[in-house]
C-alpha positions in Angstrom: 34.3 31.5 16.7 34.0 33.8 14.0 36.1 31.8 11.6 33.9 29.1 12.1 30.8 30.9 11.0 32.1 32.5 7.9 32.8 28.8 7.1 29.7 27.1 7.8 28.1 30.6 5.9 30.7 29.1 2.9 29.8 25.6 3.3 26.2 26.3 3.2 26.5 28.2 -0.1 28.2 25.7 -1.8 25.7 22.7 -1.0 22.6 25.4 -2.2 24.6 25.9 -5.6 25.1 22.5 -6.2 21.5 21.2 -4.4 19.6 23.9 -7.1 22.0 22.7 -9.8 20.2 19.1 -9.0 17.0 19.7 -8.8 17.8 21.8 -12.3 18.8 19.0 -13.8 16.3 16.3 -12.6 13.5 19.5 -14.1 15.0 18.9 -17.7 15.2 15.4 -17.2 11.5 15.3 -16.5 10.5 18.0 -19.0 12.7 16.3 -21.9 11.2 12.8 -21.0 7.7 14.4 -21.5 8.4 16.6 -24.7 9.7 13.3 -26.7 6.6 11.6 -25.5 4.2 14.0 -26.9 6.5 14.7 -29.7 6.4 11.0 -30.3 2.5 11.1 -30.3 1.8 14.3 -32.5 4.2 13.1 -35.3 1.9 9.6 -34.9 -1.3 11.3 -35.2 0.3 13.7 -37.9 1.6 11.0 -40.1 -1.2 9.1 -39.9 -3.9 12.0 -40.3 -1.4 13.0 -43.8 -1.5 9.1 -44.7 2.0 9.2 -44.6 1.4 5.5 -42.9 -2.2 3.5 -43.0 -3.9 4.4 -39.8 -5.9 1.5 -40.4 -2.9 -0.7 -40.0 -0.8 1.9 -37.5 -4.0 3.6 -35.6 -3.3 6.7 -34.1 -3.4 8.3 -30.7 -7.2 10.2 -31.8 -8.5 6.7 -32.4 -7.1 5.0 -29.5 -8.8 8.0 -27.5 -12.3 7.4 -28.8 -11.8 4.0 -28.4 -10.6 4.2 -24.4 -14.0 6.0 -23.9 -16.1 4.0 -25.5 -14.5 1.3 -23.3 -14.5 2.9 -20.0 -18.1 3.9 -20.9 -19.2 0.6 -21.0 -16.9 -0.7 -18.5 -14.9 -3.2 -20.6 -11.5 -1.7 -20.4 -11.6 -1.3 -16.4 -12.6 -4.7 -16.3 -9.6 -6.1 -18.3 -7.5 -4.2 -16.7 -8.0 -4.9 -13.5 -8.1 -8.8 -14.7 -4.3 -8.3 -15.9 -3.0 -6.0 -13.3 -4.6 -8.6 -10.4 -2.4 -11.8 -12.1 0.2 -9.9 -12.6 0.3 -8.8 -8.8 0.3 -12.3 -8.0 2.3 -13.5 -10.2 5.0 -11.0 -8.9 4.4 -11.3 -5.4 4.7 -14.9 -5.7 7.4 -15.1 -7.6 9.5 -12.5 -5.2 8.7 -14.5 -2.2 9.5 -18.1 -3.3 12.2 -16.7 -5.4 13.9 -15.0 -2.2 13.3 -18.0 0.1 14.7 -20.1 -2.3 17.8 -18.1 -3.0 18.0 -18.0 1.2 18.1 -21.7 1.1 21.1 -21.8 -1.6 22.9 -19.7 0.1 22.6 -21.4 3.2 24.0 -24.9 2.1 26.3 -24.6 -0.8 25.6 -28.7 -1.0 22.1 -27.8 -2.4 23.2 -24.8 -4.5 25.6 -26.8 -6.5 22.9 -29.5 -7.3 20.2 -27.4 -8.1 22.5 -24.2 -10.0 23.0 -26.1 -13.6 18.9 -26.9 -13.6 18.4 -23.1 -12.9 20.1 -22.1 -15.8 18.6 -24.3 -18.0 15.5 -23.8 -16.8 16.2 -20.1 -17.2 16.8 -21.0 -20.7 14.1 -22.1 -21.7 11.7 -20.4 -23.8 8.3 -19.5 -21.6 6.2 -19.5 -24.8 6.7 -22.9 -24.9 5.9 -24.5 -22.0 2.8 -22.3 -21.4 1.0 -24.7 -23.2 2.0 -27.6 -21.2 1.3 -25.7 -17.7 -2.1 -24.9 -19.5 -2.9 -29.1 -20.3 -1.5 -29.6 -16.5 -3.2 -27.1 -14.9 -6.3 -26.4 -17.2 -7.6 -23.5 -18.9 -8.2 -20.9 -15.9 -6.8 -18.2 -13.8 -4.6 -21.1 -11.9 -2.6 -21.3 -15.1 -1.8 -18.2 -16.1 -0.4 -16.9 -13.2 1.6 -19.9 -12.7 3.1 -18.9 -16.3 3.9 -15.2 -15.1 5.6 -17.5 -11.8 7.5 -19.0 -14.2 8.5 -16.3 -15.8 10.1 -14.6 -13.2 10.7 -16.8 -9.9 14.3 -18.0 -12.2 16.0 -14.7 -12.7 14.6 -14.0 -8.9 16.5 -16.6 -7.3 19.6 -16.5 -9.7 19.9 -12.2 -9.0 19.4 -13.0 -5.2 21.9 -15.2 -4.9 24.1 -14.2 -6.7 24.2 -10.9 -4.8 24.5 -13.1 -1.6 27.4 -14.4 -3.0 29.4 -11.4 -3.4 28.6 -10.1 0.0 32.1 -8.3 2.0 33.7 -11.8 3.2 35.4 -9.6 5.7 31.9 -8.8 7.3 31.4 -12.5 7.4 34.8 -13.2 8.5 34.6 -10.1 11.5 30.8 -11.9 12.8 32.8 -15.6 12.8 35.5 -14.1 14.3 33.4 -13.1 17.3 31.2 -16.5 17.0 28.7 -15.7 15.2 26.3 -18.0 13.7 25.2 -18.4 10.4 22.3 -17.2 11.1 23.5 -14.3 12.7 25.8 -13.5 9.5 22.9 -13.5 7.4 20.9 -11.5 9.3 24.0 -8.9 10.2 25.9 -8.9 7.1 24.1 -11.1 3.9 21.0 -9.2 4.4 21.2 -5.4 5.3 23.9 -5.6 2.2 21.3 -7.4 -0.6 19.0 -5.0 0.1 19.4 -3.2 -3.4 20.1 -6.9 -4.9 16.5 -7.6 -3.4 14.8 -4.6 -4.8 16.4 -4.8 -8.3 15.0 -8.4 -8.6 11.9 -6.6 -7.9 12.1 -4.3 -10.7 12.8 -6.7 -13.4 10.1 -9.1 -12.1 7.9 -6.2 -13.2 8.6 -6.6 -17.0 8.8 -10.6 -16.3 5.3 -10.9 -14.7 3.6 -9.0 -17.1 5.2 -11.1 -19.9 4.2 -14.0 -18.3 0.6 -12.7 -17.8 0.3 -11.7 -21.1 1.7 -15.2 -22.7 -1.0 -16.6 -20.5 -3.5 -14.5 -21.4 -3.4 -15.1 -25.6 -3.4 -18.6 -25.1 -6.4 -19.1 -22.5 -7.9 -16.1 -21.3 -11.4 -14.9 -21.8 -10.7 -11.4 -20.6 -7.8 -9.5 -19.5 -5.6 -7.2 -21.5 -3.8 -10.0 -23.5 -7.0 -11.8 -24.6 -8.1 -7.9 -25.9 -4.8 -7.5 -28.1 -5.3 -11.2 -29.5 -9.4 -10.6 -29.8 -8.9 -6.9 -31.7 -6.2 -8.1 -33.7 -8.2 -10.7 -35.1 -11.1 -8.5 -35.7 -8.3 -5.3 -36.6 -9.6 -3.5 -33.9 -5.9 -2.1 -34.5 -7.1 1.1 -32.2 -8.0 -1.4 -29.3 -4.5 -3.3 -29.6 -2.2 -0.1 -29.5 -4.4 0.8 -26.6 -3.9 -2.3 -24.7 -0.3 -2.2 -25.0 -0.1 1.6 -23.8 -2.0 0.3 -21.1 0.3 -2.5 -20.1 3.4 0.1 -20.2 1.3 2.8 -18.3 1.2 -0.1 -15.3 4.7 -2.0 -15.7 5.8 2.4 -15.2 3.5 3.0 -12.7 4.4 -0.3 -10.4 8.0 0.1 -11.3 8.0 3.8 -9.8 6.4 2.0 -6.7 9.1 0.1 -6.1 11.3 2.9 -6.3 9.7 4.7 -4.3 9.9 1.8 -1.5 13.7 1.4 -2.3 13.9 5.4 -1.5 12.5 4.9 1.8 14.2 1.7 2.4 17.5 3.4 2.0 16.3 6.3 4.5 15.3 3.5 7.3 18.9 2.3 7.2 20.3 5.4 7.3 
């Protein structure tokens, strides 16, 4: 009895060294992350304050400040925001949904999957910029068509990830369920699934980046507001200030969604445990 104490008092130890040595480390993770960014942002505002580059052509973080209050002030920047972020929420939720089902359905019958595979790549292939136009003359020049563009953008590389992570699923799992008579059905929901979880939530991530790409293509081509229609509208005018802050903006929500998802992958991976 009292060997087993001293161990578990051993034990215990150990895990707290190396559980502080973690959370060390993920500190000067998160403290070196910040220090480049405000490093990053003085040197800006230093070299462009010293004319060591035009301001007018670079801006600089003071001007972009003045310029996000004067826009929140009169309401223009929370309204293009929220313009962009709700398009891009659509386009992404769309775009994960069909892009999942579809991968479902490929996996299901390999038939399909070797029909439809070659047109996926190509279609993968293809550059977005140029067929947002076309979606634009099909669809017209609204809302419709620029989430259909972000759709586009991302519902290829959704399917293709999926699937391809259903493919490489344990074939003993699959083997063990047939072996006991399972039916499709039942390997996919026993074996295919719980293992394409992180598959499933890494095709999220990168339809992150992909729907605002898509949103933003969309927007310089039709849009009357949103956060693309501001960087094409100030960089015509060289509003340079406005642009720079736009695109801070759009990186300040792909980070902030993109930390949502991994906080719902966190507590995915608790539920299964």
């Amino acid at each position: 009895m009292f060997h087993r104490k001293e161990t578990s008092v051993s034990i215990s130890k150990e895990q707290t060294l190396f559980l502080r040595k973690l959370h060390h480390r993920k500190i000067s993770v998160v403290f070196i992350q910040w220090f480049l960014l405000i490093g990053l942002f003085l040197l800006w505002e230093i070299a462009a304050a010293q004319n060591w580059i035009d301001p007018f052509i670079f801006s600089q973080p003071s001007r972009m400040f003045h310029a996000c209050l004067q826009m929140l002030y009169d309401g223009s920047l929370l309204h293009h925001i929220g313009i962009t972020l709700g398009e891009t929420i659509a386009g992404f939720v769309l775009s994960t949904i069909l892009g999942t089902l579809t991968a479902v359905i490929l996996w299901w019958n390999k038939f399909i999957s070797d029909i439809i595979e070659p047109y996926l790549v190509v279609l993968n292939s293809l550059p977005k910029m140029a067929l947002a136009p076309i979606i634009i003359v099909w669809l017209g020049n609204n809302r419709t068509s620029i989430i259909f563009v972000a759709l586009l953008t991302s519902v290829v590389v959704t399917i293709m990830s999926v699937l391809n992570g259903f493919m490489q699923t344990d074939s003993d799992k699959i083997k063990l369920i047939q072996i006991f008579g399972g039916t499709k059905w039942q390997v996919f929901k026993k074996a295919v699934l719980p293992s394409n979880i992180p598959s499933v939530v890494n095709a999220l991530k990168i339809n992150v980046g992909l729907s605002f790409v898509g949103v933003i293509v969309g927007e310089f081509l039709v849009a009357q507001s949103g956060l693309g229609f501001l960087i094409v509208y100030s960089s015509q005018i060289f509003r340079m200030d406005w642009v720079m802050l736009s695109v801070i903006i759009l990186a300040i929500l792909a980070a902030l969604i993109y930390h949502g998802i991994s906080y719902l992958e966190k507590k995915i991976c608790t539920w299964q445990q």
